[in-house]
Every structure is written in C-alpha cells, then in structure tokens.
N, C-alpha and C positions, 0 to 999 in steps of 0.2 A: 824159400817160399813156404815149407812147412812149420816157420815161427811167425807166418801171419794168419791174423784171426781173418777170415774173406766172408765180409758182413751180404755180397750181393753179387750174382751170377747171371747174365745177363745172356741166352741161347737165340740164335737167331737162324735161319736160311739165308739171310742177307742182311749183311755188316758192309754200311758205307765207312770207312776208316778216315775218308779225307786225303788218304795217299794216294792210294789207286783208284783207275779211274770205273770198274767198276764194284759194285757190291760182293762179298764174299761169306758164306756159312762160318760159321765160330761160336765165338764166346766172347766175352768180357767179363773179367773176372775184376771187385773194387772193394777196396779196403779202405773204410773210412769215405775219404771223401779223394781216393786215387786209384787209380789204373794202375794193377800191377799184372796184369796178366790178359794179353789179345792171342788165342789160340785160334786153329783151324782143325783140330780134331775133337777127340772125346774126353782128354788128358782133364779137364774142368771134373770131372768126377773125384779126382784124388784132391781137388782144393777145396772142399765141400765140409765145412766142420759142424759144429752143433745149432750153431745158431746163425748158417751163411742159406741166404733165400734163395731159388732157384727159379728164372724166370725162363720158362721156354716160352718165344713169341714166335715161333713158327715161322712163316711166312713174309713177318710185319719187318719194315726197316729200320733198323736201328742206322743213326746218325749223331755227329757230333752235332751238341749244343750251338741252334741258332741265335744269330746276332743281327740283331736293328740298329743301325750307326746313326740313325737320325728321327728321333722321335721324339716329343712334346707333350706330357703330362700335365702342364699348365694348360696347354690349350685343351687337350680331353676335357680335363676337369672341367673346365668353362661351359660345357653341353651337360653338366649334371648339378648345376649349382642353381641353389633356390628352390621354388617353386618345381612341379613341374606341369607344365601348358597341353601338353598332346592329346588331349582329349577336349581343348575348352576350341568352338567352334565358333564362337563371338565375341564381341567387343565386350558387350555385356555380361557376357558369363567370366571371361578373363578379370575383369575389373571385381565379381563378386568374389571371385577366388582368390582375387590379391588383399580383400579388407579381411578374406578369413586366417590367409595364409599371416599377414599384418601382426596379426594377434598375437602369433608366436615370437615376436621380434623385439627387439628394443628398440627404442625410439627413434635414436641414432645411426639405425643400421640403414645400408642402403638395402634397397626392395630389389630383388633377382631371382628371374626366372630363366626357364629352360622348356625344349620344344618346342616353340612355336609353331603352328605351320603355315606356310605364308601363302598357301591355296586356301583356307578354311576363311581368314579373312583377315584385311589389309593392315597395314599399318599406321597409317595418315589417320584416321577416326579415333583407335584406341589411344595415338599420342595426343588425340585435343583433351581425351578426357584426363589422362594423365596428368598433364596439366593442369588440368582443372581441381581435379583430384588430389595431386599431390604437386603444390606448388612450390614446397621447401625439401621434400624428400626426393633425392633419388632415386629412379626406377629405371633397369635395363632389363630388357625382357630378350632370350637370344634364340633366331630361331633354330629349328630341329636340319635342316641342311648347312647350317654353317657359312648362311652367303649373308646376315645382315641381322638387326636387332634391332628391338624397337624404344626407344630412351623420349624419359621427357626431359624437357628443358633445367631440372632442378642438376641433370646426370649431366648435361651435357655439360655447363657449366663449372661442373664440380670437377670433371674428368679428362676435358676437355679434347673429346672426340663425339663424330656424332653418329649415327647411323648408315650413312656413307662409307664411312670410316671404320666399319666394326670388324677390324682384323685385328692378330695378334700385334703386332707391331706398332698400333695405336691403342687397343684398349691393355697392355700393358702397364699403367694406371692403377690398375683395380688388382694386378696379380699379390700384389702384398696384401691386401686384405684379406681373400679366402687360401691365402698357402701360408696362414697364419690362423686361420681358423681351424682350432683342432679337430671339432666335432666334425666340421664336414670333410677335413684334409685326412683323418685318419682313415675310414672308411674308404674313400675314396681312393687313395693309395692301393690298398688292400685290395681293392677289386682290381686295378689296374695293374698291379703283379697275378694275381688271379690269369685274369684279359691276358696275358702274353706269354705267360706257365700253359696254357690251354692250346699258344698256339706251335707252341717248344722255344719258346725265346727263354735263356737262361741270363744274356747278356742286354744293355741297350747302351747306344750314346745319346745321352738325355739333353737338350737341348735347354737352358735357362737365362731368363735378360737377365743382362746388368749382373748385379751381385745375388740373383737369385731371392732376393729378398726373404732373406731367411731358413729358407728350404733347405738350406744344407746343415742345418742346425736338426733337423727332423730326421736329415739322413744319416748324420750322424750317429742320432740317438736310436734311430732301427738297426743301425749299423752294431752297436755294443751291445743291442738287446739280442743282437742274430735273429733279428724280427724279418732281413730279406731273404726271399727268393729270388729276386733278380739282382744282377750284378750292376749296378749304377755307375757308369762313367758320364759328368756330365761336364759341359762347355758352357761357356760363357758368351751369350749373343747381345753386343754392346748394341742396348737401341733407345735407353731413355739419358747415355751418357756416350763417351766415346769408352774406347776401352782401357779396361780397369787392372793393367800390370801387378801393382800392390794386391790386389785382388785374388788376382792369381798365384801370385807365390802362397798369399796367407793357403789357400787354397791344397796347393801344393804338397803344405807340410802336415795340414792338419788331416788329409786324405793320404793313407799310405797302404789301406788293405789291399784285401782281394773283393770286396763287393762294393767300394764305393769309392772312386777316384776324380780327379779334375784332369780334365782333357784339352783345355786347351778352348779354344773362342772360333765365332762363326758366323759367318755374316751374308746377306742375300747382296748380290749385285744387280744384274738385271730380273725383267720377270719372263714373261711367258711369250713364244712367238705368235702364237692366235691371237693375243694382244698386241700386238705388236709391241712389246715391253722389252720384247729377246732383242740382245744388242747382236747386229749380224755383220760380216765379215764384207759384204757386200748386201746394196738397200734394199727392199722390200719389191714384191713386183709391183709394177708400176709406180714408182714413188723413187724418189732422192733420199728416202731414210731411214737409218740404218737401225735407227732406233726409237721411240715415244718419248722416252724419259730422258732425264740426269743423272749419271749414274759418276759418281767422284769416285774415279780409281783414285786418285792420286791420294787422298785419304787413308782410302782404303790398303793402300798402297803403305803409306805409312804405319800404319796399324801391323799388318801381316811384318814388316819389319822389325818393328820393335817385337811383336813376338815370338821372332823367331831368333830372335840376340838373345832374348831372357829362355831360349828353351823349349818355347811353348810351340804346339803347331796350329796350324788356321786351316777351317775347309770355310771355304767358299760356292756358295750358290751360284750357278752360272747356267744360264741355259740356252742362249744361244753363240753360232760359232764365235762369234767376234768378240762376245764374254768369256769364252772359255781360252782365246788366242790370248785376251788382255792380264786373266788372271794365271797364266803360265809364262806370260810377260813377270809379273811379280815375283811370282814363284822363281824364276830361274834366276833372282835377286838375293837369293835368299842361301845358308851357309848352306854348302855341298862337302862329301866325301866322295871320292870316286864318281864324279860328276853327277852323285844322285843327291836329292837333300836329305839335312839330317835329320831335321824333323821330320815328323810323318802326315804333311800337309796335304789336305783333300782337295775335291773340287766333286760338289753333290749336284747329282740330277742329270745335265749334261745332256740336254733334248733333241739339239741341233747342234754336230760337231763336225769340222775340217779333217779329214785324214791324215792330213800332216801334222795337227795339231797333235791329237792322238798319239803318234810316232814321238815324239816330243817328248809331251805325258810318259810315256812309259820312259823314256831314256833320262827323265829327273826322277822319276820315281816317286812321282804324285798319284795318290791312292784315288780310288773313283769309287763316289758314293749311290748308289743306281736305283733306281725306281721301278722296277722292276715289275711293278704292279699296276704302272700309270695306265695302260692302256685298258687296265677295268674301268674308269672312269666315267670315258663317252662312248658312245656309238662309234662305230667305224666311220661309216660315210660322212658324220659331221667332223670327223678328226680328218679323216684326208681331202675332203674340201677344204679344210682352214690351210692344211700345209700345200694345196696347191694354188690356192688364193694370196698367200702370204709368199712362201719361196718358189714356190715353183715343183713342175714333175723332178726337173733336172736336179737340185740342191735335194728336193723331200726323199731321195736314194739315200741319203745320211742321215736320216731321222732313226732315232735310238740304235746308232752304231754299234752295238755291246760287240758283236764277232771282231771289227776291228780294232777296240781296245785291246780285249786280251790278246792279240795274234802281234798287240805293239807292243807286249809286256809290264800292260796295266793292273794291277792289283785289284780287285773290283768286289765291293761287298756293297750287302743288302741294304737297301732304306727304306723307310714308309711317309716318314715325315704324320707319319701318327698322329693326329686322327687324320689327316686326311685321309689314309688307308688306314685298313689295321693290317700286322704281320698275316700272312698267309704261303706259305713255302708252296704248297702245291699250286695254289691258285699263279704265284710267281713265274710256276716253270708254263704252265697252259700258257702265259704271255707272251716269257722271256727267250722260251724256248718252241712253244710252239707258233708266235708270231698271231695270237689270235685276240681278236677286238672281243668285247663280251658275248656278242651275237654268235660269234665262229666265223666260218665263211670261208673267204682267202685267206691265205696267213699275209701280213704287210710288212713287207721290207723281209722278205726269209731270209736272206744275207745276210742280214746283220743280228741274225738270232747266235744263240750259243748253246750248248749241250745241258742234259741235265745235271752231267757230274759237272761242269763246270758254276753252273750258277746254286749247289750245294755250296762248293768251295766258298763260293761269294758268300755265302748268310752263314758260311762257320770261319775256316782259316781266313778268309778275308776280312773280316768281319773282325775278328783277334788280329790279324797284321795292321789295318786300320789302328786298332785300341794299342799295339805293341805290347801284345797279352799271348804271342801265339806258342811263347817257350811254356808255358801252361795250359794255353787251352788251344780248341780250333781243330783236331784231332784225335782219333783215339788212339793212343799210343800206351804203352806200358812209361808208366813215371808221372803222365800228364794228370791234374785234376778233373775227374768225373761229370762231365756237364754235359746230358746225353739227349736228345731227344728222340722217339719212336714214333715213326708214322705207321698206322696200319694196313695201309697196303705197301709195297717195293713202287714206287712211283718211276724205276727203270724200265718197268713191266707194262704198267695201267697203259689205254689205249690215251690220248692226248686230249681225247674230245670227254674223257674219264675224268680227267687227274685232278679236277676241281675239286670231286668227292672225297678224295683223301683227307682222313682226318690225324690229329697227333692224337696219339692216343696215352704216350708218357711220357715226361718231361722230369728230368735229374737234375739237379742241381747243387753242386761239392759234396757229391754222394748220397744226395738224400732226395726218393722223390718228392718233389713238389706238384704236381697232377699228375693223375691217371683218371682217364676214359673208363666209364662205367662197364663199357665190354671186350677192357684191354685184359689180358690174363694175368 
C-alpha cells in the first residue's frame, strides 16, 4: 500500500458497502479511479500523501454508485426540442412566436416546439391555423406533460402519426433527425448526464429503437474523448423494424469499454391494467377479458430466441399477471445452466404479479426491472379505485409485490423509464419502502414493501448484476472501480415521512467526481 499514490479519502459515520445490511463508520481510501482500501478505524491517516484529498462527510451516507436499468434519452430530449411554448397562453401568440422562432431555420427544416400547456388553450384552433399557415411545412408542437402534441397536416403526412398518436413508439420517425442534430443533441446530452450526476446515477441502461439511428456514433466519439460521466449501456428496442441480430453483433464488437456498451434488446408487451391493456391471468371484474389489446407473443417469442442463441439477453415490459406468466413461458425456452438462464434476461415494471409466478422468476433467474417510483405518479384513492374497479380487493393484495420477489430470490434493480420519472433514490425508498401514495396517509399493500438496505442493493448491485458489470462495480469493496454516490443525510435514520428531503450531494465516477452539492464538504 505504501507504493500507491491515494489521490482521494473518503471519511464517513456511515458507509453503506452494499454487503451488509446496514451502514458502517470508515473510510474509503481510491487510487486513480479504484478502491484500494475500505477501513473501519483511523489507519486512513498513514495513506494520506502530498497530494491525496481528505473528505470528512460526517454524518452523510456514502453509497455505491446508482443504476437506472431503464431510461430514454431520446424521449427526454423530445420535451426540450425547438421552440419553447410555456409561457405562450394563445393561439395567437404561439403562432407569432413560431414566424419569429421560423427565422432561425432553414427552409427545410421541420418547425418544433416544446411545452405546451394544454390548460392555457386547446389544440383543435391552433392546428386550423397551422394549416393554414403552414401548408407544406411541418409543424409538431409537444406538450409540457407528455400526454399529446399538436401537428398540422403537412407532419402528419410526412411522419405519418397524428396527435392521437404522439408516443414514442410512433413518433420514432422523427428520432433520426434531432439525434443527429449536433447543435441541439450536444448540449442536450450534456445536461442530461448533468440531470442524473445530481441525482448519483453513475450508470444507465439506455433504451434506443431500431439501430439507434446513429447515436451510437456520438457515443462513441464522447466515449474516446473521455467526454462521459455516465456509464452508457444501451439496448436495442425493435419498433420501426423487427429485430436487428446483425445489429447487434456489429454492436457488440465496436462497444467493448467501461462507459459504453450494447446490452442486448427490449420490447413492451402488454400495457397498463387501469387500461385495461394489462394481460391478466384471469378477466377483468365483470367482463370475459383478459385483455384490450393484441399482443403477439409468438413473435415476440421468436425474437427473445434468436436472441438468446446469438448471446444476447431480452427484458421485456410486462405488466400484468398473465403477461409476466407468458413471458417466463418464453424465458424458460431459452439456454439454461443449472436450471438458471444464461443470459441475463429481464422482465421490467411488473404491476400486477401471481405469487407462483414470482417463485418461478427467481428459480430461472430472470432479473426484475422495478419502478419503484410509480406510485409518485397519481393520487392514492384514484390508484386504488382503478385496482378495485379493474381486479378486485382480492387480486389488488398483489399489486407491486416487490417483498415477494426477493423472498423468491429475484434479483431486482432500479428503473425510471426516464422521463416518465426522473432517478430519485430517496424519494424511491418513501414509496418502495415505506408504501406511501404522494399524499402519505396509509401505506398500501405494507406486505409487499421491502427494506431500505434492500431496495439500495436494487439501484446499485442489482442494477450491475442486471448489466453483468457487478465483478467491477455495485459495491464498495477494495479492487472494485470507484463509482460512489453520497446522500446527505444517512436515509437509515431520516423519519419516512422525511426521506423525500434527502438530497445527493456527490456523485464519483471512475474516481473522479463528477457533481457535488454546493454545501457538501
């Protein structure tokens, strides 16, 4: 130890390690961009040389570096592109700010806005003038809650989605055009490693259609300028082609670091059970059915196969029981060692799940992607009126199971599915642990809550078991790479009805910080 230079010293009251289940006083002591020394006494003084930093954080919790296994940058991006609207309160004034806005653009360009608000005034008016206005140009205007956009007929045409329609999965059209636009994709970028550096995310599983159209040319090249801060794993989500094998391997070979690799593909099945989109194991109350939609496993089915012959792993979106029964139907199709698979195939979200299924799940050793944040969302009363309108008191006891995943030896890491939430670990645990709606109140479903050490585990080692990144990260152990984040308060401590207030206050990444909190020390 006395022939290494220890650039950074890291003094805590409370060191979550990720081993034990709770917090412990020490040190971390990091060399370069590695852990070579986790102490519990005072011995950090003898590794102390001329130019090694010494951070007493007192009180605050150091943790291993968070992970978001399922986040969408493409879709952020799309709420900051163009224009931006949030302040125009009429037809008329939108339309004046679009001839000035106009002026900045080439001729060619489509017209796009950002913010909308769909209280301030409607849509139906400003697309006649649109029209009128602009009868060969395209215009997408998107609003500020992310439920719809306003297009005139020149877009719809060209794009061919309408405003009905304005989700990722349709307007996926238009992704190659601004994730090819440098001026606005650079910046943008930049802030959105920013955005998740602030909230201790070191790592994400990046979500991209198709071949990405081009984005991984961008990452590459941030990749050899050492321009990231976050670690970029990203999947391939076939949705304006089937899936792209060739793809993937090119993929494959051309990604081989530590900050930017190909993870493999990912696809939504059914939708939401308040919708009734969630495919259920039995039908709806009062109804014969099980499900709204069509939903082609068999496809789907074949996809996850060939993937999993060439190496690759698949998670899948499934969110209710009879979706998550069908796609571990799949999964148990798929190459196994020791009856687990090899792959490290997911299944994300997982709203409404079967106990047995679960048992299942863990005994293949299918990883669970978990949302851990959804129930910020809505109000309480309007969430548990849809689950007793839709399944029932009896079934809505298995609403967001998380206690009996991991008691079935599920692996379970963080997701946000970005933007719809952003990362939040504290706010995480107020939900996932302490079972509470935004309002507070009762906690709902306390059963099926989980600990605080346990749902850390989830947004770090899980999070790297997920990516099969945990012989490196996920931990802080002596030999592992440095990827640390500090919350300021010990959130083992804070009161429940508290622990939203906790802020990160520093976030490390391969040893080097990348944020700190103005009144972190």
């Amino acid at each position: 130890m006395c022939n290494i230079n220890i650039d950074l010293i890291l003094r805590s009251n409370y060191i979550f390690t990720g081993i034990n289940e709770e917090p412990e006083k020490g040190y971390i002591a990091v060399s370069g961009n590695t852990i070579v020394k986790v102490g519990r006494d005072d011995s950090y003084k003898e590794l102390i040389g001329e130019n090694t930093k010494v951070l007493d954080l007192k009180d605050q919790l150091i943790t291993p570096g968070f992970v978001d296994v399922h986040t969408f940058f493409t879709g952020y991006a799309i709420y900051h592109i163009g224009m931006n609207l949030s302040e125009v309160d009429s037809e008329e004034k939108c339309l004046q700010k679009m001839k000035e806005y106009e002026r900045t653009l080439k001729e060619v360009q489509t017209i796009y806005g950002h913010g909308w608000d769909v209280k301030k005034f409607p849509a139906k008016g400003l697309e006649e003038l649109l029209n009128q206005n602009y009868p060969e140009r395209p215009v997408i205007l998107f609003s500020a809650d992310r439920s719809s956009c306003i297009m005139n007929q020149a877009a719809k045409d060209a794009y061919g989605f309408t405003s009905f329609t304005c989700y990722p999965e349709a307007y996926y059209r238009i992704m190659r055009e601004y994730l090819n636009d440098r001026t606005f994709i650079e910046k943008e970028f930049k802030d959105y490693m920013k955005l998740l550096n602030s909230r201790g995310v070191t790592t994400v599983k990046e979500m991209g259609f198709d071949d990405f159209y081009g984005f991984d040319s961008f990452l590459k090249e941030k990749e050899e300028n050492k321009e990231l801060t976050l670690r970029i794993f990203f999947m391939s989500q076939p949705v304006g082609e089937g899936i792209n094998i060739e793809h993937g391997k090119r993929m494959r070979e051309k990604f081989t670091g530590d900050f930017v690799r190909f993870s493999g593909y990912n696809r939504m099945t059914d939708g939401t059970v308040a919708s009734k989109k969630g495919d259920l194991l039995k039908p709806y109350e009062g109804t014969d059915s099980c499900c709204s939609i069509h939903i082609d496993y068999e496809g789907i089915e074949k996809e996850v196969l060939l993937a999993d012959q060439n190496s690759f792993r698949y998670s899948l979106h499934a969110q209710g029981d009879g979706a998550v029964h069908k796609v571990l139907d799949i999964f148990d199709k798929c190459k196994k060692e020791n009856n687990k698979v090899v792959n490290r195939h997911a299944i994300t979200d997982m709203e409404f799940t079967a106990p047995k299924d679960l048992e299942r799940m863990g005994e293949l050793g299918v990883i669970g992607e978990i949302y851990f944040q959804i129930m910020s969302l809505d109000p309480g009363d309007e969430v548990k009126a849809a689950i007793l309108k839709t399944i029932g008191k009896e079934r809505g006891q298995y609403y967001w199971n998380r206690r009996k995943m991991i008691d079935s030896g599920v692996v379970l890491s963080g997701a946000t599915d970005l933007p719809l939430m952003i990362t939040d670990i504290p706010e995480s645990i107020y939900h996932g642990c302490g079972g509470y709606f935004p309002e507070g109140g009762e906690p709902f479903n306390k059963h099926n809550t989980i600990t605080i050490a346990e749902i850390l585990k989830a947004w770090t080692l899980g999070g790297q078991k997920n990516l099969e990144m945990e012989v490196k990260y996920g931990t802080l152990e002596e030999g592992k790479i440095a990827d640390i984040t500090v919350l300021d308060h010990n959130v083992f401590q804070v009161p429940m009805e508290q622990v939203r207030d906790v802020k990160v206050s520093m976030t490390i990444v391969d040893g080097r910080i990348v944020y700190e909190k103005e009144s972190a020390n």
